[in-house]
N, C-alpha and C positions, 0 to 999 in steps of 0.2 A: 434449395431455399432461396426466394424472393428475395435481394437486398432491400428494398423497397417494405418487406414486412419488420426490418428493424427499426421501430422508431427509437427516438431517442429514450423516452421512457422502460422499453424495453431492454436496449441498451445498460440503462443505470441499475436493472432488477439482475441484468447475467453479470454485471462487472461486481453486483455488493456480492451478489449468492458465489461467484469465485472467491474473493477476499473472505467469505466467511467460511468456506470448506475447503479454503488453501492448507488448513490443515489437517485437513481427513475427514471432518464432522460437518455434518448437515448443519442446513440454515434452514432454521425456525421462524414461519409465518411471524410467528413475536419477535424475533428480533431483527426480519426484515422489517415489518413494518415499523418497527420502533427509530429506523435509522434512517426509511427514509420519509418518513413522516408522513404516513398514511394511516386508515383503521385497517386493523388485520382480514375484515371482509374482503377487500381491496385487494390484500394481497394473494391471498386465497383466491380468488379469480383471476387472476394474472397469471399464477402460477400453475392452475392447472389448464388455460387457456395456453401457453406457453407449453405444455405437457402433450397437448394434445394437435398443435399443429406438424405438420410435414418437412424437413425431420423435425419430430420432436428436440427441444432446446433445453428440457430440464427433464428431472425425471422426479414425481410427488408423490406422495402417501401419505394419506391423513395419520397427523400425530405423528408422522415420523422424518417432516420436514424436506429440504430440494435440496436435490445433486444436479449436476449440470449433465449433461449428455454430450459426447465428444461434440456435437454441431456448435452444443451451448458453449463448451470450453471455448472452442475456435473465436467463436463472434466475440466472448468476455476479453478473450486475448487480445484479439484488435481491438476494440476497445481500449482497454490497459496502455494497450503500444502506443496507442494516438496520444493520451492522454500522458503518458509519462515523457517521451521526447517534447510535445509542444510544454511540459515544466521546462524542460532543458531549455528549449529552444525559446523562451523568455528570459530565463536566468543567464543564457551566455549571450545572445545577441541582442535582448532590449533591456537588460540591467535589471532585470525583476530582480527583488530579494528570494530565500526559500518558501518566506513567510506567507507572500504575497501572488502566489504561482496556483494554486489547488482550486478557488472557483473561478479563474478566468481558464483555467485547463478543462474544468467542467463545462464550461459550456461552448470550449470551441472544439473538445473530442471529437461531436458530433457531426460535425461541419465539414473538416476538411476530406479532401478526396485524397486514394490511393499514390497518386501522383505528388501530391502537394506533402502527404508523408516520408513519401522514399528523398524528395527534397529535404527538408527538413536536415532527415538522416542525413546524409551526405555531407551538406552545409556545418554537421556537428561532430561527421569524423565516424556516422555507426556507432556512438553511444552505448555503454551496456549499462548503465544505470543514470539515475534522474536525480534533480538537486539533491533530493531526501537520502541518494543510495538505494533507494529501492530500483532492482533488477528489471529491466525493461526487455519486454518478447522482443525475440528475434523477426525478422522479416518473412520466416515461415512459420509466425505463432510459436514459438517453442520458448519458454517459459527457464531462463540461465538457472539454473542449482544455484544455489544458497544454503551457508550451513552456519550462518550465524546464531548466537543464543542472545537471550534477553540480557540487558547489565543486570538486570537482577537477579539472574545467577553465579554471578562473577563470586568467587568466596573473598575472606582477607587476604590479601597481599597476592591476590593474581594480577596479572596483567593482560589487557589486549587493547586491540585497536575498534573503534566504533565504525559497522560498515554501516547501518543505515536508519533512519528513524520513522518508526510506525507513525506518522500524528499530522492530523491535516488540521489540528487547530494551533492559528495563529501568535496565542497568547504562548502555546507552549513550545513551539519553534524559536522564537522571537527569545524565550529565556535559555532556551538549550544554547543560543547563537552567542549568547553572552557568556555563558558560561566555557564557551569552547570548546561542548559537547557536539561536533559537526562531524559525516565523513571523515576518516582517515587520523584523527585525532587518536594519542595512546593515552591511554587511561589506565590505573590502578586503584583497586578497590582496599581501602586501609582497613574499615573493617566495617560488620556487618552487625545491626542490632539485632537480639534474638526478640525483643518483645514486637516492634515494629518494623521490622525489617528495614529500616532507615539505613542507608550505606555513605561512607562519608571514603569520597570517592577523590580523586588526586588526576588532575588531565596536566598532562606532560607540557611544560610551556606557562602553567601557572601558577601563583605564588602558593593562593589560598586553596584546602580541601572543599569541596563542598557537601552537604547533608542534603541528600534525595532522596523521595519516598518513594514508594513502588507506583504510585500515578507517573513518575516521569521514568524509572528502572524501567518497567516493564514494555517502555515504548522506544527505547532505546536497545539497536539488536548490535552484537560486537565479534568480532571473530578471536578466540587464544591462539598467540601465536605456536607453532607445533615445538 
């Protein structure tokens, strides 16, 4: 495979279609296009253009959505790797917030060279996750285990610690940061509503409970300690 046949846009079609069958299920023309804000025609030809090149980088079926192909995986991975160390690599060396790290990571992924990655790394200690806690590839593409669950399966009166948070929007980082919902933060769930599953939640360190809906539980992943 050509590096030269990765453009960037291709790039952002193998990095969502990973993130969306990171957990075992196909990505659907509708909900790639929906994300990255195209008509589904569009993606439909991408995807089976992307099918059908040398190696192939995805694998399609009409109606039954894209899987990545070990080639596909590999390039998503770098991808991913570039893009989660340079969060890091603004948040610990140029003072970024968490908040403020996801489209300036978007568009310098692209950019940097092999060399100016392993930099990075190094300058950061080999890093194994990124401000958010989300797990960053290794240097051979290989993708750390994670066995964190959503806070919103936390039951009443469990405990555990918050490893990492799903959510590139601004608004909802910016209130997680307030509430002291970050990395490495313990948390206890006091209890749990059955009609709206609202959880009114206790982070170790602060006065007040707080009442979350499953918009901010569900993007919030935590580990129980054993």
């Amino acid at each position: 495979m050509m590096a030269e046949l990765l453009t960037d846009s291709i790039q952002d079609y193998l990095k969502l279609i990973y993130e969306l069958t990171e957990s075992g299920k196909t990505a659907s023309t509708t909900a790639l296009a929906a994300r990255l804000g195209v008509a589904p025609a569009s993606v439909t030809g991408m995807v089976q253009k992307l099918s059908m090149i040398k190696p192939a980088l995805v694998s399609y079926k009409k109606h039954q959505g894209v899987t990545l192909t070990s080639a596909g995986k590999r390039a998503a991975l770098e991808v991913i790797r570039h893009h989660r160390l340079i969060e890091a690599w603004l948040v610990q060396t140029l003072g970024y917030s968490w908040d403020e790290v996801h489209n300036e990571a978007d568009k310098l992924e692209h950019a940097i060279s092999e060399e100016f990655e392993m930099r990075i790394a190094a300058v950061l200690g080999n890093p194994e996750r990124d401000p958010h806690g989300e797990p960053i590839p290794s240097a051979e593409l290989i993708m750390p285990k994670d066995d964190s669950i959503s806070l919103s399966s936390l039951q009443p009166n469990q405990e555990a610690t918050v490893r990492r948070v799903r959510s590139q929007d601004t608004e909802l980082l910016r209130h997680l940061d307030e509430l002291g919902l970050t990395p490495g933060a313990h948390v206890k769930a006091l209890e749990v509503s059955r009609f709206d599953q609202v959880m009114r939640l206790q982070v170790r360190g602060r006065k007040e409970a707080s009442a979350l809906g499953r918009t901010v539980t569900d993007q919030v992943f935590v580990e129980i300690p054993e």
